[in-house]
N, C-alpha and C positions, 0 to 999 in steps of 0.2 A: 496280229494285234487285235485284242479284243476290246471290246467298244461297251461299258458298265452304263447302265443307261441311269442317268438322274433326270428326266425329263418330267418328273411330278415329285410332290413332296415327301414320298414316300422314299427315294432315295434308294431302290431297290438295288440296285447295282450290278443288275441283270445283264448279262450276255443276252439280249434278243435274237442271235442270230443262232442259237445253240438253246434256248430256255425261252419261257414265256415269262413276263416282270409280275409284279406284284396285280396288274392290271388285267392280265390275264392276254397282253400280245404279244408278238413274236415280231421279227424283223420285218414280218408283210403287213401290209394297210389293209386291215377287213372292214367291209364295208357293211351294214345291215338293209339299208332303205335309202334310195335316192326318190325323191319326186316332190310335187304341191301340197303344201301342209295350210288347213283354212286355221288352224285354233287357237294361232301363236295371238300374244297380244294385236290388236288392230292393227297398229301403226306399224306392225309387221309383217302380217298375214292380208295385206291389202291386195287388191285386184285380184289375179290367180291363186296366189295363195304365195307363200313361202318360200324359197328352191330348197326341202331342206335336204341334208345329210348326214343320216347315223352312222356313227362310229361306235361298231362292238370294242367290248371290253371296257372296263374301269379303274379309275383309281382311288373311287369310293367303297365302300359295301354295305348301301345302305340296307336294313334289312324290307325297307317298306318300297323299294326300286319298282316304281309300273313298267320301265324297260328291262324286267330281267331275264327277259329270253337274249337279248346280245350285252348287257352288262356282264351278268358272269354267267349267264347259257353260252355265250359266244357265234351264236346264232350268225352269219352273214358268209362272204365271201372275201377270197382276197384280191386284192390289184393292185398292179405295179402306179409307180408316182408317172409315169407316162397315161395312164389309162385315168388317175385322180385327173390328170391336168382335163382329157375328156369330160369328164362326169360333169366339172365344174362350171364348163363351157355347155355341158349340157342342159346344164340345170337353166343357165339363160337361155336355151335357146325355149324351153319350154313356156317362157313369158312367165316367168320367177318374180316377184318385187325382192327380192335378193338371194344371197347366197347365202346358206343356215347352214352352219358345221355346230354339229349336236353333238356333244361330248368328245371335244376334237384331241384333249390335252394329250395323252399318251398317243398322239402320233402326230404331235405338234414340227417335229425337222420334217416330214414329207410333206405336210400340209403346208408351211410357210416354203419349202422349194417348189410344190404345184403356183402357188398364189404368185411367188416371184414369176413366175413365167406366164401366167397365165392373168394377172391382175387388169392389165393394160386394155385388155380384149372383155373382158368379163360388161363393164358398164350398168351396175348392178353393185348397190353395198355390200360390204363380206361381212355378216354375224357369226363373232363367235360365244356360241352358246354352250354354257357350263357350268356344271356344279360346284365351281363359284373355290374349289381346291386346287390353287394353283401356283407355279412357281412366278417368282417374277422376274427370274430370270427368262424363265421360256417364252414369258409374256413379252418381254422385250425383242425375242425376236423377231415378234410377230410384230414390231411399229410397222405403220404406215402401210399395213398388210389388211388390216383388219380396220374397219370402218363402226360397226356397232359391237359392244359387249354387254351380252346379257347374260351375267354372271347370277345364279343362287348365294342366297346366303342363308344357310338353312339352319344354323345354330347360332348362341351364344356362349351357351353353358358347355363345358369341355366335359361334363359327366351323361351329357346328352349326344353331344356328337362322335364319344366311343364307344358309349353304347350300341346308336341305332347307326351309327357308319365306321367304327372300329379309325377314328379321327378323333384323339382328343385334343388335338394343338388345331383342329379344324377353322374357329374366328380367329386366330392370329394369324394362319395364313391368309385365309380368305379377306382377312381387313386389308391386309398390305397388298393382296392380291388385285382389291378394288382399288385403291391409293394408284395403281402403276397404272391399271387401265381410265382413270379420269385424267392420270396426266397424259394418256396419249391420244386420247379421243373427248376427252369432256361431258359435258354437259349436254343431251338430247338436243338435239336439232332436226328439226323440222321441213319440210319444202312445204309449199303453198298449200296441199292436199293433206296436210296431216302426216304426210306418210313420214317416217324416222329417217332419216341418211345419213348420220353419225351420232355419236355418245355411246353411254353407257346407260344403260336401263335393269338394275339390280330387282332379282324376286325374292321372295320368302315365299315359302309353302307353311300354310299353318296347320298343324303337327295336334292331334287330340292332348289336351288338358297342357299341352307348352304355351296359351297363349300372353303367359307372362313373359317364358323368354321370348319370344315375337314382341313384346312389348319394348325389352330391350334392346333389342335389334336395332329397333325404330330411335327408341332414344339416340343408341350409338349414332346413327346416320344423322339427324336432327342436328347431332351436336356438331357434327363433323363437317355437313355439309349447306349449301344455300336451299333451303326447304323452296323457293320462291322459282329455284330452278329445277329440283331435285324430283324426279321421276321415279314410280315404284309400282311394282306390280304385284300387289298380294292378291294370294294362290290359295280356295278352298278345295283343289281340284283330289285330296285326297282320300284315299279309300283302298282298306284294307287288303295287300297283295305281297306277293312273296313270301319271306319272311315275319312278315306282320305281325301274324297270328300267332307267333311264340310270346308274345308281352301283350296280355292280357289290357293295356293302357290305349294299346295300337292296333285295337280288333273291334272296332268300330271307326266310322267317319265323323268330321267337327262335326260339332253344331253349330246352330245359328248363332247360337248366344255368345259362342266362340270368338268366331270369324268376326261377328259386331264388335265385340270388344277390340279386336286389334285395331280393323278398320273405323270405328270412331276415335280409339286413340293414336292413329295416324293423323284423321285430322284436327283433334285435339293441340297436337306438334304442331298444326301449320303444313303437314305435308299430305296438300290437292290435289297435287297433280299424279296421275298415275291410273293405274287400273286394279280393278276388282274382278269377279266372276260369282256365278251364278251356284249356289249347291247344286246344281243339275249337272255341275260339270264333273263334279265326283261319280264318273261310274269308267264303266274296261272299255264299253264300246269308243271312248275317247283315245285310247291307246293305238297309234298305229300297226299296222301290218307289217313285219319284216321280213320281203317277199324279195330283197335285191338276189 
């Protein structure tokens, strides 16, 4: 009996165990980079840093992807869900302020049976971090598994997210996508230090000359949600890579005057709480090593 994977919204309906799915994996869990990550937002990259862990392959295709040596290079190694449950455990023992799964979705049944097992022992939040493309079904497996979700939301406009990621129903999933993860984690919380140990903390990446739809984005969320509680973390961290440089619009980095626009009309809405970055943060040397 064969086993058709719909485990992203792409629905591919892949034999993993005989083919690779739309995402580019197969029935094994490839790993790209386990270790301390200092650049995530603060309240998450506190103390040692981050525990994070990439997961090659995708179930986006963005053309502007800065991980495209294991999005769809496929770049890493494989291991069995006895060897993830290690990794995860390893990741605390390195003095992690949590556990970061980096683009986990397409191997979300091994990831949520590692966490089952190993959840209890961890002592340390589980973040999962992603491009924000996701089912809510498979979200649902993951209750009570996962502690932070730091979903993207990288479009509005459906003639932009099939363009630059071949996703044009991209904000309808990812709305409803966000909708399942506030009901299962909420609203950012905090310990005494600042540091996050549950919610959701949703990014935008601001995208050359989009910063209207970034604009909308914001509205959407404004309207949607309690701005008073509502956490956000926009993203200038972009710069020409990959595919980029076939659209002429996406072959330079924002500008100032960009990035200000979005971020005063963030706080324009009411919505303070959150974080911003630096243009210094737009360059490669920011890109991790995928050396697992």
């Amino acid at each position: 009996m064969t086993t058709k994977c719909t485990a992203c919204p792409r629905n591919c309906l892949c034999d993993r165990s005989t083919h690779r799915g739309f995402c580019g994996a197969d029935n094994k869990i490839r790993i790209a980079r386990v270790g301390l990550h200092e650049w995530e937002e603060p309240c998450i990259s506190y103390g040692k840093g981050s525990g994070t862990v990439f997961f090659s392959g995708c179930s986006l295709k963005c053309v502007f992807c800065q991980n495209h040596e294991i999005s769809s290079g496929l770049r890493g190694r494989d291991v069995t869900e006895d060897e993830l449950c290690d990794i995860f455990l390893s990741v605390r023992d390195m003095g992690a302020a949590n556990l970061n799964l980096v683009n986990p979705t397409h191997y979300s049944v091994s990831i949520a049976n590692a966490l089952g097992r190993v959840k209890d022992k961890l002592g340390i939040p589980v973040v999962y971090n992603t491009g924000g493309y996701d089912k809510v079904e498979t979200l649902r497996s993951l209750e009570g598994l996962v502690d932070i979700y730091l979903p993207d939301i990288k479009y509005y406009s459906s003639e932009y997210s099939a363009k630059y990621s071949g996703a044009s129903d991209y904000f309808d999933v990812a709305w409803k996508a966000l909708e399942e993860m506030f009901r299962q984690v909420g609203y950012p919380e905090f310990d005494g230090e600042g540091h996050m140990i549950k919610g959701v903390l949703p990014r935008h990446l601001v995208l050359p000359k989009l910063y209207k739809d970034s604009m909308t984005i914001l509205d959407r969320l404004s309207e949607k949600y309690d701005v008073s509680r509502l956490y956000i973390s926009i993203m200038c961290q972009y710069f020409p890579t990959h595919r980029a440089k076939e659209f002429p619009e996406l072959s330079r980095r924002v500008t100032t005057l960009e990035y200000s626009k979005v971020t005063d009309y963030a706080q324009r809405l009411g919505i303070t709480h959150g974080y911003t970055q630096e243009r210094s943060s737009a360059i490669e040397e920011y890109v991790p090593n995928f050396d697992f």
